[in-house]
N, C-alpha and C positions, 0 to 999 in steps of 0.2 A: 902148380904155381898159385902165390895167392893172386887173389882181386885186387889187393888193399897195400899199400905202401907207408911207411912209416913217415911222417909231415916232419920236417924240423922244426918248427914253431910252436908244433901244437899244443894244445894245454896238460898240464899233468895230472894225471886221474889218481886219486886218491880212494885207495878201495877201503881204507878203513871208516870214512866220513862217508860212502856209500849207503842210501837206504836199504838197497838190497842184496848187501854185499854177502848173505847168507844164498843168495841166489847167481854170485859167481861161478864162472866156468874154475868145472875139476876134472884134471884126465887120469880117469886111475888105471892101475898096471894090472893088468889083468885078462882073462884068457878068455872069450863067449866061443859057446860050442857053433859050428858052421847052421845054419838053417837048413830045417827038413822040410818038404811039404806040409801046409795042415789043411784041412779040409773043411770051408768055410760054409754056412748058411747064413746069407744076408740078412739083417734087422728089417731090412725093406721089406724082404716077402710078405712080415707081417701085419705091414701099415693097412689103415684104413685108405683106400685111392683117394676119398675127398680129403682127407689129412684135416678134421676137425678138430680134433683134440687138441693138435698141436696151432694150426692157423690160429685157431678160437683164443687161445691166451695173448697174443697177441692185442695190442692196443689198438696196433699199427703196423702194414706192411707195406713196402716201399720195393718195386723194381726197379734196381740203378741200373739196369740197360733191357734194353729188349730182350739181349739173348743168354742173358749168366748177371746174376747177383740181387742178391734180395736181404735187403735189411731190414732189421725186425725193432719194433718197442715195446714194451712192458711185460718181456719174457725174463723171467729168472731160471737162468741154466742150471742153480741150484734146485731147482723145485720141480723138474721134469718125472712127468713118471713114465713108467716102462712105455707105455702107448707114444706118448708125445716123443721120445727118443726112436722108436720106429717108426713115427711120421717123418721127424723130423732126417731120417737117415732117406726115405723115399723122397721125401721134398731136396735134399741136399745131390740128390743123382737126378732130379729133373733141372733145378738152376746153377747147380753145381757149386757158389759162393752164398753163405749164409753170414749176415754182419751181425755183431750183436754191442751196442753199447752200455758203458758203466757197468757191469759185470763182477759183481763180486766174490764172484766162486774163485775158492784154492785151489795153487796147482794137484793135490792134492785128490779133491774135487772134478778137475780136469780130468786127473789119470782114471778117476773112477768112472768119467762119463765114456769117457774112449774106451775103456774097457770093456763097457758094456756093447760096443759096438764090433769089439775081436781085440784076441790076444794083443799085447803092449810090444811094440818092435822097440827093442834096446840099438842102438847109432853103438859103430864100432870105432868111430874118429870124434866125435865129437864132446864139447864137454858135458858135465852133470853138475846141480847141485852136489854141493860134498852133503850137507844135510844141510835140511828145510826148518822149519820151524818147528814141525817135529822129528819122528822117529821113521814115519813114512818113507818106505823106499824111494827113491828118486832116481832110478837109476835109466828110467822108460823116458824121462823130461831130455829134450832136446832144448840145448839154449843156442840162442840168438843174441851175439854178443859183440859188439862194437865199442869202446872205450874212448872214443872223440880224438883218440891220435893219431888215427890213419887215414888217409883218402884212397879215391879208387885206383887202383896204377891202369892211367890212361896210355901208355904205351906200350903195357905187354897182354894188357888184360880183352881178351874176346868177349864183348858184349851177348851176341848171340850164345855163349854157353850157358848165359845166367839162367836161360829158359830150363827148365826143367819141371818132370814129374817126380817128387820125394822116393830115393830108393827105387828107381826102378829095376835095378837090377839086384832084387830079391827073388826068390821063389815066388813067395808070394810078398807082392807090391802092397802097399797101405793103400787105406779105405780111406776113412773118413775122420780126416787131420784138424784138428784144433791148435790156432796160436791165437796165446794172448800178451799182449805188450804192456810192460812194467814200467817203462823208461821207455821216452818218444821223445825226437830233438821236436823243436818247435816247429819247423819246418823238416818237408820233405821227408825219405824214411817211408815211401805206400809199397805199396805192392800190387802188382800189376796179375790177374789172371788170364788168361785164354781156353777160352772153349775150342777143345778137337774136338769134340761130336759134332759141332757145327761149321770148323774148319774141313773135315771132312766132306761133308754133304755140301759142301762150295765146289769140291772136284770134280769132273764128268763121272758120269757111272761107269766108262769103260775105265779111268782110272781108280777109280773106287773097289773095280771087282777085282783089278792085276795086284790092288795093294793089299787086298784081304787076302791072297794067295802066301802073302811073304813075311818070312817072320827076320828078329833083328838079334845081335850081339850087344846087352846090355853091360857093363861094367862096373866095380867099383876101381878101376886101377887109378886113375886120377885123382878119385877124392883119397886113397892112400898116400899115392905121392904127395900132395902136399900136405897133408897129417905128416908122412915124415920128414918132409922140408922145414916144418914148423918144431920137430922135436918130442914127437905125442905117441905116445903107446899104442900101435895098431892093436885093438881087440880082438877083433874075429878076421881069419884070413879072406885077401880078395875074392870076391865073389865075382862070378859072371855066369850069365843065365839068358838064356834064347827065349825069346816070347815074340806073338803074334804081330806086325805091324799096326795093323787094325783088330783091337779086342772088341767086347761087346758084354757091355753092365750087364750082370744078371737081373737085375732086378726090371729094369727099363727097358731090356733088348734092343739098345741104343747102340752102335756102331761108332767107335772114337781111334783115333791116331793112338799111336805107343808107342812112338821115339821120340826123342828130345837131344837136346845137341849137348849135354852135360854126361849123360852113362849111355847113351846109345854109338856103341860103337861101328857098324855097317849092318849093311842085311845078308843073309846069307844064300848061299847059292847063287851071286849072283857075280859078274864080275867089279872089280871095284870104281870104276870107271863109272858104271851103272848106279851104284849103289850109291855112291857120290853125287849124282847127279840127282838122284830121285831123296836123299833126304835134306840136301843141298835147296831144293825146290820148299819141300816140306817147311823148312828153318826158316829159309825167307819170306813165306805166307803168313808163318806165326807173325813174325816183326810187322808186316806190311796190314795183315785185317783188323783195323782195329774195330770193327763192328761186331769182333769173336771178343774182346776183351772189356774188362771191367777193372779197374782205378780204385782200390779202397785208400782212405783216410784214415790213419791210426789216431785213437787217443789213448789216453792213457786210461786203462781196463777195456778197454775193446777187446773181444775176440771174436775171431773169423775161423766158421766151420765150414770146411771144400770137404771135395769128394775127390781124392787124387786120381782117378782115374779116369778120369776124362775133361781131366784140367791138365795144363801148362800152369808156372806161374814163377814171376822172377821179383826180384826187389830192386828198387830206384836208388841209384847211388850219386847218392847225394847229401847225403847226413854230415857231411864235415863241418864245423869240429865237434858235433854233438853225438852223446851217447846216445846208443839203440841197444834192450834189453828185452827179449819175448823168451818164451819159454812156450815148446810145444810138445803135444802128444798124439802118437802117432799108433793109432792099431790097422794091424794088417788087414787086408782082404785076401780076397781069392786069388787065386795063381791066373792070371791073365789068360782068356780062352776069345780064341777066333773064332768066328763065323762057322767055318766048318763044325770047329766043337761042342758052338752053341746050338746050331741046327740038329746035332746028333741029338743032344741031353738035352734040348728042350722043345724039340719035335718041330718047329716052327723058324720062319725067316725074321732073321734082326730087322730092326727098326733105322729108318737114320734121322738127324733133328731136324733135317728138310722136308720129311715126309709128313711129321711130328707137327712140325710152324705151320704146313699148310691147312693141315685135318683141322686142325685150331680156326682156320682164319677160312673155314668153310672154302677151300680153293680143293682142285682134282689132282693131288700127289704126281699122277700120270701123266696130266695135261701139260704139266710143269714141267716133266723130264722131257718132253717132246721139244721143248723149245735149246735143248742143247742139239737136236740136228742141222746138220747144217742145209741150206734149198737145194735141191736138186740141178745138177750144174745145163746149164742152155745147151 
């Protein structure tokens, strides 16, 4: 079902008088093969830890929260070289949201920097340029597309679904996503992130260990149903794919949540009672901490680079009657790996962002977990 309902009043969008009407959605008829696994090494492994190359260009860095988002000034995303793209991939899995404003790199440009970051995930439902300004494939661009006629349908529409990780229910899940906004109403139109590495490390460690045990029922069967409610060429057949509750960044050994209330559909092994309650629990933390989230302000040429893996992140709906137009690129990462897995292959215990904040701020990681016991009863 969609979000978005049809206004009677609204204004009429005239796509021929459009600036970017070579950058309208197009759904073409056509078949993608099902995804196989691929076998990822992260750009991160090969940052410099201090991240000079990449900080150093920089004018200006800016934390827009304690715990997730850092915007940058007098970087050109065009001008990065291979260094600063693996700092900046390391720095992107420590704060997870990267701002960049006035931006003048092509989508183009985009696909080629994502690229460089892992293969390009092609979207089975959604639209594409038909073609761009040039001959460039277009077919990796995910657009973001609102046309000022429709509002949110506040009656049928679930808030909490809008939370989501991009594709999580691929083999393997995108990395490190870029969007950038073409058309911005004047108002409203942000988008909202949530750090799970650090909505996690807010749980007790005894829930912390029971969730790192259980893995989940990811899907795309929703976002096909409404692709075919809307009349749209499914692509590539539904996918669904089990992955860990709690995974953990290779590159960080940072421990993050991996359900979201959009493609995760139960955990398994477990009964459904249980499973309901415990991601029931999960969904309500995202909505309720907002000390885990960060507020971007779109302009027009902004782009925002996350690390989908241990982000959440939803859009404010609110744009009526103004168009919203982004276009984004999405390369994959690694096949999502638990604790167990990561302990195998990389000989050592994950990290979590609790233990992470305190080393920082010179406190005893230990001294800290002591204070979730409860006294000893009289």
């Amino acid at each position: 079902m969609s979000a978005f309902v049809k206004m009677p009043h609204a204004p009429t969008f005239e796509a021929e008088t459009y600036e970017y009407k070579h950058y309208l959605p197009n759904y073409p008829v056509r078949d993608l093969e099902p995804h196989v696994e691929l076998k990822m090494a992260d750009r991160g492994f090969n940052a410099d830890p201090e991240m000079k190359a990449f900080l150093g260009a920089a004018t200006k860095v800016t934390n827009l929260t304690a715990c997730i988002g850092t915007e940058f000034e007098g970087i050109d995303l065009r001008q990065l070289s291979d260094k600063q793209k693996d700092e900046m991939a390391l720095f992107a899995a420590k704060r997870g949201v990267l701002v960049f404003r006035k931006q003048e790199i092509s989508i183009e440009g985009m696909l080629d920097l994502a690229r460089y970051w892992g293969p390009l995930h092609v979207h089975s439902t959604t639209g594409h340029p038909a073609k761009g300004p040039s001959d460039f494939a277009l077919d990796a661009v995910v657009l973001v597309w609102n046309d000022g006629t429709k509002d949110v349908d506040r009656i049928n529409h679930d808030r909490r679904l809008a939370w989501h990780s991009d594709q999580s229910f691929e083999i393997n899940t995108p990395g490190l996503t870029s969007l950038k906004v073409i058309t911005n109403p004047p108002e409203g139109g942000d988008t909202i992130w949530s750090n799970s590495a650090a909505l996690l490390s807010s749980f007790s460690p005894e829930l912390q260990e029971y969730l790192s045990k259980l893995s989940a029922l990811h899907s795309s069967d929703r976002q096909k149903k409404g692709a075919l409610d809307q009349g749209i060429y499914i692509r590539r057949p539904q996918t669904d794919c089990i992955h860990p509750v709690v995974r953990v960044h290779p590159v960080t050994g940072m421990k993050a949540l991996f359900v979201n209330p959009s493609y995760t559909r139960r955990i398994v092994g477990v009964p459904k009672a249980e499973s309901d309650m415990i991601l029931n629990f999960i969904y309500g933390q995202i909505s309720l901490c907002e000390e885990f989230k960060v507020r971007v302000k779109w302009e027009k040429d902004s782009i925002v680079v996350w690390d989908n893996r241990v982000l959440w992140h939803t859009a404010t709906y609110d744009i009526y009657p103004y168009k919203r137009h982004a276009l984004r690129a999405t390369p994959v990462g690694e096949r999502p790996m638990s604790v167990k897995q990561y302990i195998k292959q990389y000989g050592k215990e994950p990290t979590s962002w609790d233990e992470e904040r305190l080393k920082k701020l010179g406190e005893n990681p230990q001294a800290f977990l002591a204070t979730y016991k409860d006294p000893e009863p009289l």
